[in-house]
C-alpha positions in Angstrom: 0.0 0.0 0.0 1.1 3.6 -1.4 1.9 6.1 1.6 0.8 9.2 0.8 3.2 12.0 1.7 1.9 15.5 2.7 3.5 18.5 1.0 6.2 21.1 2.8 3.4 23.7 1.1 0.4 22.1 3.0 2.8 21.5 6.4 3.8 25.2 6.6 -0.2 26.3 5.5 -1.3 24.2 8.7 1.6 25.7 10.8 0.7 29.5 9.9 -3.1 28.7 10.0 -2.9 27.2 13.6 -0.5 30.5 15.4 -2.7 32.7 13.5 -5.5 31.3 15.3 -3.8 31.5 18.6 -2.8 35.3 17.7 1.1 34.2 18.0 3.2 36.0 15.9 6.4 34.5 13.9 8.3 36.4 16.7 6.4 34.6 19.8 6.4 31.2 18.1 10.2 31.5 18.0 10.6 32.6 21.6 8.3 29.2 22.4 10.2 26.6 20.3 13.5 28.1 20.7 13.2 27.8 16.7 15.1 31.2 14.8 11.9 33.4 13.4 13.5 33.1 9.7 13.4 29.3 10.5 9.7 29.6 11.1 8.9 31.6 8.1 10.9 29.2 6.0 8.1 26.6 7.3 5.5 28.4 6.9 6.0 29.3 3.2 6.9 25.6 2.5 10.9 26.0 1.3 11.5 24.0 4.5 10.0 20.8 5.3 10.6 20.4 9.5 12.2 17.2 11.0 9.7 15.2 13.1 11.4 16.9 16.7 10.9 20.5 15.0 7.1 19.5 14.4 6.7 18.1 17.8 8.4 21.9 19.3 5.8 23.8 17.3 2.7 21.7 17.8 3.9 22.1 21.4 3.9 25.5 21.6 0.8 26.0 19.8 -1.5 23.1 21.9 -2.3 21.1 19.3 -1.1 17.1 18.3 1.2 17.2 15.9 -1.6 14.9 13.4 -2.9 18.2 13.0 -0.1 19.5 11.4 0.1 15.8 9.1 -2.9 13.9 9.0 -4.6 14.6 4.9 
């Protein structure tokens, strides 16, 4: 059976959709995950696909499971 993959695009859409619904900005999202800001923008405009452990730090910080970030 065929895995289906899910698209840096699509991660970094879910990423930016869930801190814009907690009012985070880039700035406080990086102060959370101890991720650089520019490192967050590069997720969130899909040039970056994040590692498993940099998914995990974000989903933290925003309160959500990280299948919200992957699940199709």
């Amino acid at each position: 059976k065929a895995v289906k993959t899910i698209s840096s695009v699509e991660i970094g859409k879910r990423v930016k959709e869930a801190r814009n619904r907690k009012d985070l900005r880039q700035m406080d999202m990086a102060e959370k995950t101890g991720i650089l800001r520019a490192n967050i923008a590069r997720i969130e405009s899909g040039r970056h696909k994040p590692s498993l452990e940099t998914l995990e730090r974000i989903a933290g910080a925003l309160g959500i499971p990280v299948a919200n970030l992957l699940s199709r």
